[in-house]
FITORBA-148059 format. One record per residue: residue in one letter; z negated, x, y of N, C-alpha, C in turn. Coordinates in steps of 0.02 Angstrom, whole numbers, plus 32768, in hexadecimal, padded with zeros to 4 digits. Each point is the difference from the previous one (the first is absolute). Layout:
<atoms>
AZXYZXYZXY;...
</atoms>
This chain:
<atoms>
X4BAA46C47A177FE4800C80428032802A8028;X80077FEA80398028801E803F7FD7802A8031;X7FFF80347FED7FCE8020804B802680258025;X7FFC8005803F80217FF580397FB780258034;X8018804F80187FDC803180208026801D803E;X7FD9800280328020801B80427FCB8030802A;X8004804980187FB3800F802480167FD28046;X7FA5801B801480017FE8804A7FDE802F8036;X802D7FFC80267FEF802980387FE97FF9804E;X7FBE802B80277FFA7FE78048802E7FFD8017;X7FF08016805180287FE88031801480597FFF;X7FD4802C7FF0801B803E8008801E80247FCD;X80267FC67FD58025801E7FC17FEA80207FD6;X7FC07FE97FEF7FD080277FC27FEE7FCA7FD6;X801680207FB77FFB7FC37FD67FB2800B7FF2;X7FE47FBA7FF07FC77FE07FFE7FFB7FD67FAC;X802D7FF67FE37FEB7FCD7FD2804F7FF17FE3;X7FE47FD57FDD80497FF27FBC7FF27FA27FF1;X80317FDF80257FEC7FC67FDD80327FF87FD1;X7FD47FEA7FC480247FE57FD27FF77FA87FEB;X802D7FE1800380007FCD7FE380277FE57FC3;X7FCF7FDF7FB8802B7FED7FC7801C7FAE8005;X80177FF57FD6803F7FD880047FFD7FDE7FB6;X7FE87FD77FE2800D7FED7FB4804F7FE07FFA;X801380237FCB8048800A7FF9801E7FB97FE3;X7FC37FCF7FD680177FC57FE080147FD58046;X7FD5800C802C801B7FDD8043804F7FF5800B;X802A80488025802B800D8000802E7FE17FC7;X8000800D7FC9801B7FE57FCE800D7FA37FF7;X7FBD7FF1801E7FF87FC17FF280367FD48043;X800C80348026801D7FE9804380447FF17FEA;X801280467FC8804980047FF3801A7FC57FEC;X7FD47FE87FB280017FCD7FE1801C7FB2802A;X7FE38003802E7FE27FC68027805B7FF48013;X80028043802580497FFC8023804A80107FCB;X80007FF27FCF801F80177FC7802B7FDF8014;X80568008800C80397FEF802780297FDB7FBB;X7FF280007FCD80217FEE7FB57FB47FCD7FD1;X800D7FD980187FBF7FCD7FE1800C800D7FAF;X803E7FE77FE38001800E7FD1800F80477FDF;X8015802D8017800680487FF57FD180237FEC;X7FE6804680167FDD802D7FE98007802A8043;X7FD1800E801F7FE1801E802A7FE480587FF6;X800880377FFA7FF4803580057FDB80388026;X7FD080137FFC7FFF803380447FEF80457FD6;X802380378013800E80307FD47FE18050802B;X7FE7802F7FF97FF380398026801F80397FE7;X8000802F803D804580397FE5801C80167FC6;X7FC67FF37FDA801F80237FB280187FCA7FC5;X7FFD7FB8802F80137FE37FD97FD67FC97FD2;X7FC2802880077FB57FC27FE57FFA7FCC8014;X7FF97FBB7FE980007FC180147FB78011801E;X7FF27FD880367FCF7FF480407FED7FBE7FE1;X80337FE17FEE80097FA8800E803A7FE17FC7;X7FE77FF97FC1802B7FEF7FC880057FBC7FE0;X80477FE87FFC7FFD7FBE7FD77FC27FF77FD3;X7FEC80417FDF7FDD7FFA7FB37FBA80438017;X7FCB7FE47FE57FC5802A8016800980437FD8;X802180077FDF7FE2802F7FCE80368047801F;X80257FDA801B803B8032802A7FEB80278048;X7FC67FD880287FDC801280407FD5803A7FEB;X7FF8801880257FE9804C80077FF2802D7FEA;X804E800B7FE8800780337FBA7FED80568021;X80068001804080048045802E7F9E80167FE0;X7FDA7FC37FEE7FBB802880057FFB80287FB8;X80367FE07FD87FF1801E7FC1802F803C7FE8;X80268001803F8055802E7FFB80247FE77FCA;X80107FCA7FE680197FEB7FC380477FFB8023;X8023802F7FE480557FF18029801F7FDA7FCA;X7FF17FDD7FC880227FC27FF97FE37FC38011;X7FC97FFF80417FF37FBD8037801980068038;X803E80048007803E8022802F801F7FBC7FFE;X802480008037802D7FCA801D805C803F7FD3;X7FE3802F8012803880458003800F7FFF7FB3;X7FC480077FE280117FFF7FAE80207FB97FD7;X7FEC7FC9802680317FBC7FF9803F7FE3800B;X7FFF80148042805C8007801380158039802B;X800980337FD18007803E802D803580108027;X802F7FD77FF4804A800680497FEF7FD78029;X7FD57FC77FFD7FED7FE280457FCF801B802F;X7FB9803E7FD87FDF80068015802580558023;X804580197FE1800D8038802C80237FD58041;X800F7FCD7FEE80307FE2804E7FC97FF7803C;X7FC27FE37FDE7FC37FE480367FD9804C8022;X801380257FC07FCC804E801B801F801E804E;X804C7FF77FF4802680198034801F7FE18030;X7FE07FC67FFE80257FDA80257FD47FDB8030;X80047FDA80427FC67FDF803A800C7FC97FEF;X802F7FDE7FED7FF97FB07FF2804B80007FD2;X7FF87FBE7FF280317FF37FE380117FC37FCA;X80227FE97FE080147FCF7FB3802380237FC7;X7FDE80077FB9803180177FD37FFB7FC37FCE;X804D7FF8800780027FCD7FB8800580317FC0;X7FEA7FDC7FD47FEC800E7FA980097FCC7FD0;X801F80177FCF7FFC7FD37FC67FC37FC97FF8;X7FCD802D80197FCB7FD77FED7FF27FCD803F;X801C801B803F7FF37FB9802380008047804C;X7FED7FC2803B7FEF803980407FDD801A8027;X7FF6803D7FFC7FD3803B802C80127FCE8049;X7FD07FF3803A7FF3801180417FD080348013;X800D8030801D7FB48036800880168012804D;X7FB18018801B8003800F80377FCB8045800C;X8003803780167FD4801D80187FCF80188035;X7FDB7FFA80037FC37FFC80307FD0802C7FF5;X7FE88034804E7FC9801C80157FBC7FD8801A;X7FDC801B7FDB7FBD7FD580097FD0800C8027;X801B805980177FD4803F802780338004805A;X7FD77FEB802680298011804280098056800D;X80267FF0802A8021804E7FFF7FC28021801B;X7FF8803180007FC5803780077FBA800A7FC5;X80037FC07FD17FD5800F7FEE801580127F9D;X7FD380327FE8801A800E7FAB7FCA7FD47FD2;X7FF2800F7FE77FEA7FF37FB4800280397FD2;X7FB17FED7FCA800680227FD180047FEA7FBB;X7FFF80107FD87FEC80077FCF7FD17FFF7FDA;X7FC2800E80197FD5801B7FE57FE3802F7FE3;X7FB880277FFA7FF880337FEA7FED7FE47FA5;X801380367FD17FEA800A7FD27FB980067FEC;X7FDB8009802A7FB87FFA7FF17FE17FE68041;X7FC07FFB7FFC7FD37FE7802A7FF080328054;X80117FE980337FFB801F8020804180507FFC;X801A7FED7FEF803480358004805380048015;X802A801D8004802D7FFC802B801D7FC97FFA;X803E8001801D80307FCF7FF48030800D7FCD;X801D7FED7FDB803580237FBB803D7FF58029;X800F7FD8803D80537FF5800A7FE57FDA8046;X801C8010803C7FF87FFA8037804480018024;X80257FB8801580368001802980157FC5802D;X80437FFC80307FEE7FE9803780177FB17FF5;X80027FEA803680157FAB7FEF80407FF57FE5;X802B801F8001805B7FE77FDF7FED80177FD3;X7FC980287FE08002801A7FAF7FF07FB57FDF;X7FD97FC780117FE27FD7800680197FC17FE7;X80157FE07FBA80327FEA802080017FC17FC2;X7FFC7FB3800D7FF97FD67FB980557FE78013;X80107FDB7FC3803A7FE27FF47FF17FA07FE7;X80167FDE80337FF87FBF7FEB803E7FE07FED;X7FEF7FEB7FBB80327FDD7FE180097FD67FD6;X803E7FDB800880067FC27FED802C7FE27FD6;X7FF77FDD7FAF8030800F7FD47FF47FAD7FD9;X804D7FDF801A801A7FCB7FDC801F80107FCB;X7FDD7FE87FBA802C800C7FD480447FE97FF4;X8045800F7FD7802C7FED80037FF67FA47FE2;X7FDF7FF67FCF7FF47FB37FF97FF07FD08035;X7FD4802780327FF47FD48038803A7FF38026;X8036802F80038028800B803E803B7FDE7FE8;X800F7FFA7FC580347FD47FEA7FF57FB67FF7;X7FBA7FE47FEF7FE67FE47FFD800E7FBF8054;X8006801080227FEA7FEB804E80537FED8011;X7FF97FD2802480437FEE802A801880358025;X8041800C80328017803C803A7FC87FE38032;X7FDF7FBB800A7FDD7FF0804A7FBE802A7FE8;X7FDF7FEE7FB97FB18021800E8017803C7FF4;X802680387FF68012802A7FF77FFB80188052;X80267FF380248004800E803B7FAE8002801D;X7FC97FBE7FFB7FD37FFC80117FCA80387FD8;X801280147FC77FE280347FEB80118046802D;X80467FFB80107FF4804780267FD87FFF8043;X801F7FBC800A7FD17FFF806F7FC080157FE6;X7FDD7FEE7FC77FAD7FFD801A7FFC80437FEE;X801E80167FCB7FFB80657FF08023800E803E;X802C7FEF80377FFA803180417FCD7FE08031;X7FE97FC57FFC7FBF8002800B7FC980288005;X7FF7800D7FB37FC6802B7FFE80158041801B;X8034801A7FFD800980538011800C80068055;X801F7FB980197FF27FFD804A7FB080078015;X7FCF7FE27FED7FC6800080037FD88043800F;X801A80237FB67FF08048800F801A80398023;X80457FE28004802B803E802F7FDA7FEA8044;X80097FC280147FC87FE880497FC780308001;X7FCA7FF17FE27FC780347FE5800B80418019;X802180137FD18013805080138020801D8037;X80267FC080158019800F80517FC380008043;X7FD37FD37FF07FC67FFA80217FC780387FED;X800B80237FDA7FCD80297FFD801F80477FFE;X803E7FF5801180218038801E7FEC801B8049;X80297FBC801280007FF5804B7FC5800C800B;X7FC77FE27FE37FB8802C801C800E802A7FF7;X7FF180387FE97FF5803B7FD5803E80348049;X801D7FE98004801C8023803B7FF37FF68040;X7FFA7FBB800A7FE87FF080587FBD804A8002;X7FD27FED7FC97FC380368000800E8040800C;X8035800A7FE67FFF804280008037802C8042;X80237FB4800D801E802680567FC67FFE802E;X7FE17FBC7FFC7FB8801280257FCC803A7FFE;X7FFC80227FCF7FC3802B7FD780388035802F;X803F800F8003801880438014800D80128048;X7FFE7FA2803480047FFB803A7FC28017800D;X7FC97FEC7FE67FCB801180107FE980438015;X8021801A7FBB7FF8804E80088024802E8036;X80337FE7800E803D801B80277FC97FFA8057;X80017FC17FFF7FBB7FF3804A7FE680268007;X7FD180157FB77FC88012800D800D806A800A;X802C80107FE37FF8803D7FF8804C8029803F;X80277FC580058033801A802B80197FF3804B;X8013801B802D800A7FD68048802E7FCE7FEE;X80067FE0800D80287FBA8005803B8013802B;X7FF4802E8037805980038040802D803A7FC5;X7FD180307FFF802C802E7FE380087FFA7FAE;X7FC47FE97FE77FFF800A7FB67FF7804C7FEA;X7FD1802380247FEC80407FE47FBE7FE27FF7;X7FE880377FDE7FB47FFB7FE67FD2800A8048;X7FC57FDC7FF17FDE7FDD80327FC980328013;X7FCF8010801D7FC780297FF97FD77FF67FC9;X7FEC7FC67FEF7FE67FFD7FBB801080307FCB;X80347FE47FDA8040802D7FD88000804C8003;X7FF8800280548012804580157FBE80377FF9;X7FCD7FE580067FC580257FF47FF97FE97FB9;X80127FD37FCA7FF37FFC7FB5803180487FDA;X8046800F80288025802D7FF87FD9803A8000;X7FFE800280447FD0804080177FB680137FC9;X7FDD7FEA7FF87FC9800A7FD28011801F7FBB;X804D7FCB7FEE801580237FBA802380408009;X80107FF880408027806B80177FD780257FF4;X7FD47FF680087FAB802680127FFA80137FC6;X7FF77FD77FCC7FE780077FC6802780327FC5;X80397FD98013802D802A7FDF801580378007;X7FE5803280578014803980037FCD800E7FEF;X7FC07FF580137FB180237FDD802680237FA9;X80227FCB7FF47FFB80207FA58030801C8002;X8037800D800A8026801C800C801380448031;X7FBE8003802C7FF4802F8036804B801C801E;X80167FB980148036801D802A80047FDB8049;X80247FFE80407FFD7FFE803D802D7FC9800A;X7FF07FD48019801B7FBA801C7FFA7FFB804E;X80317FEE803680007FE380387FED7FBB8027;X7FE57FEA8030800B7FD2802780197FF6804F;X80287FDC7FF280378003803C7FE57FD28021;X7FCD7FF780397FFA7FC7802C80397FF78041;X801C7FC58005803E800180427FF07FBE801A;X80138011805280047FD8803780447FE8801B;X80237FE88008803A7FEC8022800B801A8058;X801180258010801A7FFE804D80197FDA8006;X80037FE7802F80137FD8802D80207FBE7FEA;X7FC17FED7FDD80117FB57FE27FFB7FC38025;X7FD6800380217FE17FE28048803F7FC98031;X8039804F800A802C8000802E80217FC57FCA;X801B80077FC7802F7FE77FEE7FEB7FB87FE8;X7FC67FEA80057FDC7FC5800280097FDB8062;X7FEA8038801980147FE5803080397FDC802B;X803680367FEB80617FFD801780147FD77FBF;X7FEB7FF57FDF80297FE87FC27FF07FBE7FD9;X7FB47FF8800F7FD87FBB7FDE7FD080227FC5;X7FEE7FE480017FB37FF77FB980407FF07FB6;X80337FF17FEC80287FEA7FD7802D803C8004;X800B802B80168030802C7FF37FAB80447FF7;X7FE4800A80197FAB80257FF27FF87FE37FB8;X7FFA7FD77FD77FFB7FF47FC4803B80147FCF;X804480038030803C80227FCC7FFC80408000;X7FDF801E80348006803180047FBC80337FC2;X7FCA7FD480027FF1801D7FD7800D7FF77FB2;X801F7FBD7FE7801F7FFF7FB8803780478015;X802D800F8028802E803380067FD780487FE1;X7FCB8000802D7FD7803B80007FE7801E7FA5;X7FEA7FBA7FEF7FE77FF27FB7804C80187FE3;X803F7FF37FF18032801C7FCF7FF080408020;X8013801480358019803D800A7FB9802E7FD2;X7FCC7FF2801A7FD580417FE17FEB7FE17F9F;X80217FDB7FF980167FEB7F9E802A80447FEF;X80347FF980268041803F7FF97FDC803D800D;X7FD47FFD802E7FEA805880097FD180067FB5;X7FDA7FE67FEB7FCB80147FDA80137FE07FC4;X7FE380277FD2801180057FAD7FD67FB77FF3;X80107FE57FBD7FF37FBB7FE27FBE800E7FFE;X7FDC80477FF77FD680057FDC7FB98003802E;X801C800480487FDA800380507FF87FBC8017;X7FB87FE280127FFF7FD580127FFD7FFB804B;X80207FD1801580257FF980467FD47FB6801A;X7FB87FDE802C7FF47FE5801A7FFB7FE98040;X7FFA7FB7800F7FFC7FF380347FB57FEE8017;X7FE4802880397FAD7FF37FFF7FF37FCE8030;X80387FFF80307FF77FD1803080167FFA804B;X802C7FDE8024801E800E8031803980267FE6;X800580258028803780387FF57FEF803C7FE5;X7FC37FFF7FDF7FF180397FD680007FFB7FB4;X8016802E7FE5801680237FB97FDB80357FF5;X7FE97FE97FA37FE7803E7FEA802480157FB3;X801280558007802C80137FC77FD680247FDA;X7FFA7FEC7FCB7FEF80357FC4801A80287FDB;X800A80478003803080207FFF7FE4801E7F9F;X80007FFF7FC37FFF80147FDF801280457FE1;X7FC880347FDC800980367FD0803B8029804A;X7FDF800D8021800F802B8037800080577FD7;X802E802B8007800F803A80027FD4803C8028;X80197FE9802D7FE1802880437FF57FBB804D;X7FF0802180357FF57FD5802380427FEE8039;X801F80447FEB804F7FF1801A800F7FD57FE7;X7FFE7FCC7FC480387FBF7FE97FD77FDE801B;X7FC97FF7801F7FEC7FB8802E802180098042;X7FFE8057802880298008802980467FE37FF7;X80297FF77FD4804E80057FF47FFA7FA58013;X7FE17FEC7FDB7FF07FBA7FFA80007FCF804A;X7FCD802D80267FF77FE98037802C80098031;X8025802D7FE8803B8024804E803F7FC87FF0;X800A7FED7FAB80457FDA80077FE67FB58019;X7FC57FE77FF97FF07FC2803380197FF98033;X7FD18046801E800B7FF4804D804380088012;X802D802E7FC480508008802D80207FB17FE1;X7FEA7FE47FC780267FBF800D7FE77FCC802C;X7FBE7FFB801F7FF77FC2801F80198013803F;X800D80518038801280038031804E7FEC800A;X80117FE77FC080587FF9801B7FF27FBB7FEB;X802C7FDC803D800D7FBE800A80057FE07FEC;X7FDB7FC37FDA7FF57FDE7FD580277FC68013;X80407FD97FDA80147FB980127FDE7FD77FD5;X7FE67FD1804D7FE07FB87FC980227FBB8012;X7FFE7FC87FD680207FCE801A7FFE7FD8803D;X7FC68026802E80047FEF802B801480258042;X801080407FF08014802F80407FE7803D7FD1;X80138032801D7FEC803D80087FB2802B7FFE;X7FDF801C7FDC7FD0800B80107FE380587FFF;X7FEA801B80327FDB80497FF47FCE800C800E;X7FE780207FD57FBA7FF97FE77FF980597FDD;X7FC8800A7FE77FED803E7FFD7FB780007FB6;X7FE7802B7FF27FC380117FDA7FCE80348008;X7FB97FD980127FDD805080077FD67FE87FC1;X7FFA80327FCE7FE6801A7FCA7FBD802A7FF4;X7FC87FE97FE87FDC80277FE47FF380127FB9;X7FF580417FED7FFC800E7FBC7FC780117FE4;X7FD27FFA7FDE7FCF800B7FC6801180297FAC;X7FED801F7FEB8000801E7FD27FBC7FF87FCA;X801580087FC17FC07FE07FD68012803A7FC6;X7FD2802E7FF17FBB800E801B7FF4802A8038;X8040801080217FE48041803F7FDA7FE3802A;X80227FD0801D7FC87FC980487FB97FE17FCF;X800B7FE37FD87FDC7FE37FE080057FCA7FB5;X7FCB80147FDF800B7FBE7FC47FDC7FC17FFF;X7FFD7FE280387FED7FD0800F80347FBB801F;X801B7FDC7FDD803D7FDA80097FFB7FD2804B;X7FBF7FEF800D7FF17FE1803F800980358047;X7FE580387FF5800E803E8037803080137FD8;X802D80097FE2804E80158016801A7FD38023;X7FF87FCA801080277FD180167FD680008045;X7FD8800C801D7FE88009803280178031802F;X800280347FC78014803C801E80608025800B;X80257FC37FD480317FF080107FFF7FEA803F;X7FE17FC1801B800B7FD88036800080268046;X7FC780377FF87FDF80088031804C80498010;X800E80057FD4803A803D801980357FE88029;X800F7FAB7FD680347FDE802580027FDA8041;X7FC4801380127FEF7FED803D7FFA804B8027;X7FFF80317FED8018803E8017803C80208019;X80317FE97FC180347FF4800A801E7FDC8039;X7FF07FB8801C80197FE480197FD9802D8051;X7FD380177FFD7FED801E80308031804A801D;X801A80087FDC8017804A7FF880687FF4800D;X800C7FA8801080468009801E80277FC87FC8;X7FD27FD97FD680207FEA7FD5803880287FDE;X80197FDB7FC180397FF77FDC7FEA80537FEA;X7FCC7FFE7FDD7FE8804D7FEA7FE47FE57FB4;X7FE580477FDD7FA97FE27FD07FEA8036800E;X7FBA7FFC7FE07FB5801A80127FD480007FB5;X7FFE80437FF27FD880137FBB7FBC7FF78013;X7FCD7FD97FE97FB0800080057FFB80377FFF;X7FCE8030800E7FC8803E8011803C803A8004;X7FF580327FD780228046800A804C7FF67FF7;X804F8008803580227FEC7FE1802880357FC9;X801C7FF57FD7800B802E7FB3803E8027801F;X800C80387FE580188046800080497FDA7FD9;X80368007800E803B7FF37FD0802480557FE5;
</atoms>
């Protein structure tokens, strides 16, 4: 039996369930048979350690349930079975005639396998990922056969053995190629969903999922975190004199420059328009959100070149503090806003601390 388990999850990323589906293994086997690339040969299918899956002779198949390591492919011809252990494909000739083997993953990438538990309802004994995963198919003309045969069926013996391994390298190329289209899709998705698309900073979504885990993490930590809400001066103008296409460079521009001001560890969003929100992390005092905010505003007031002309522009800033203003992640960000609209009242290209402003 082949069982084959994946969970499943809503639409809001909460797993719900586990489908599992089994697989009777004589099936598979019987497929191999069917497609056996050496009519007259001997056909193999072997699993990591070497246990026949699939044996000329019954008494040699599934020596792995009884651990009998002399029902080994390994304990029979043990220099062919170190060449096949280490090796992805290949031919070894032998006295006794010739190895074709090929190796093959049966598990697409992301998903493992176990083992099984030792008892009922109990763990797993060995738990690992899909390349741990891994059978060996192979294919062995004895030397009587091979001398036996003209150079023409000789030749026709090999086309249909690259036959069969074309077959499966196809296979595996196709369920590659899935296995990735999915998963550039699965990350475009994510990239949409959680980041702006002009600039490629984190999106408001993202930015309040950030924010919540700041929260949390200073609660236990009982230490002081910032939020930097910002407006653009005079973005307007340079949309106006300049085009809507140089207003979009200007804010990817805007996006590096405040990457460079703030640590890896500060998250830097775009909420919308020309507004940005910074999360300033494990704050000191309330002077390093001050320090923070002053080198903004002195880099966005100097003259920004974009590929389309020239542009000047400015920042008015509001600041929030967590826990002085509040521990509430929705009113800090409110109460950010409402400063930066203070700011801009007060002469632009300034910031503005919510409620009492702090003593340096």
């Amino acid at each position: 039996m082949i069982r084959l388990g994946t969970p499943v999850f809503d639409l809001k990323n909460q797993k719900r369930g586990i489908v599992i589906v089994n697989y009777f293994g004589n099936n598979l086997l019987g497929k191999i048979l069917e497609s056996d690339p050496i009519s007259e040969g001997q056909t193999m299918l072997l699993n990591s350690d070497g246990y026949w899956l699939l044996s000329p002779t019954l008494d040699q198949a599934w020596g792995f349930m009884f651990k009998d390591e002399q029902r080994t492919f390994g304990n029979l011809y043990k220099e062919v079975w170190e060449e096949i252990r280490l090796k992805h494909n290949g031919q070894i000739n032998t006295a006794n005639g010739l190895f074709t083997f090929k190796t093959v993953y049966p598990l697409k990438e992301g998903y493992i396998f176990s083992t099984g538990p030792g008892k009922s309802f109990g763990k797993s004994k060995n738990i690992s990922g899909h390349d741990s995963y891994k059978w060996h198919i192979v294919s062995f003309a004895p030397s009587q056969m091979i001398n036996s045969y003209s150079n023409h069926l000789q030749i026709k013996l090999f086309l249909f053995g690259a036959g069969m391994f074309l077959i499966v390298a196809t296979g595996s190329w196709i369920i590659a190629l899935s296995v990735t289209k999915r998963r550039r899709d699965q990350a475009q998705l994510k990239v949409m969903a959680l980041f702006d698309s002009l600039t490629k900073l984190p999106n408001r979504r993202l930015f309040f999922d950030r924010l919540n885990m700041a929260v949390e993490h200073s609660r236990r930590n009982k230490n002081m975190f910032g939020i930097l809400y910002m407006d653009l001066d005079g973005f307007k103008s340079v949309n106006d004199s300049l085009g809507h296409e140089a207003g979009d460079e200007l804010l990817c521009r805007v996006a590096e420059l405040l990457n460079k001001i703030c640590r890896k560890s500060d998250t830097i969003a775009r909420l919308g328009g020309d507004e940005f929100g910074i999360i300033i992390n494990q704050l000191e005092s309330a002077k390093d959100a001050q320090t923070v905010a002053g080198k903004i505003i002195a880099t966005l007031t100097t003259l920004i070149q974009l590929p389309s002309g020239s542009a000047h522009v400015g920042a008015s800033i509001g600041i929030s503090l967590f826990p002085v203003d509040s521990d509430d992640p929705v009113e800090l960000v409110g109460l950010a806003d409402k400063s930066m609209y203070k700011s801009k009242n007060q002469g632009e290209n300034t910031y503005t601390f919510s409620g009492t402003v702090p003593h340096f």
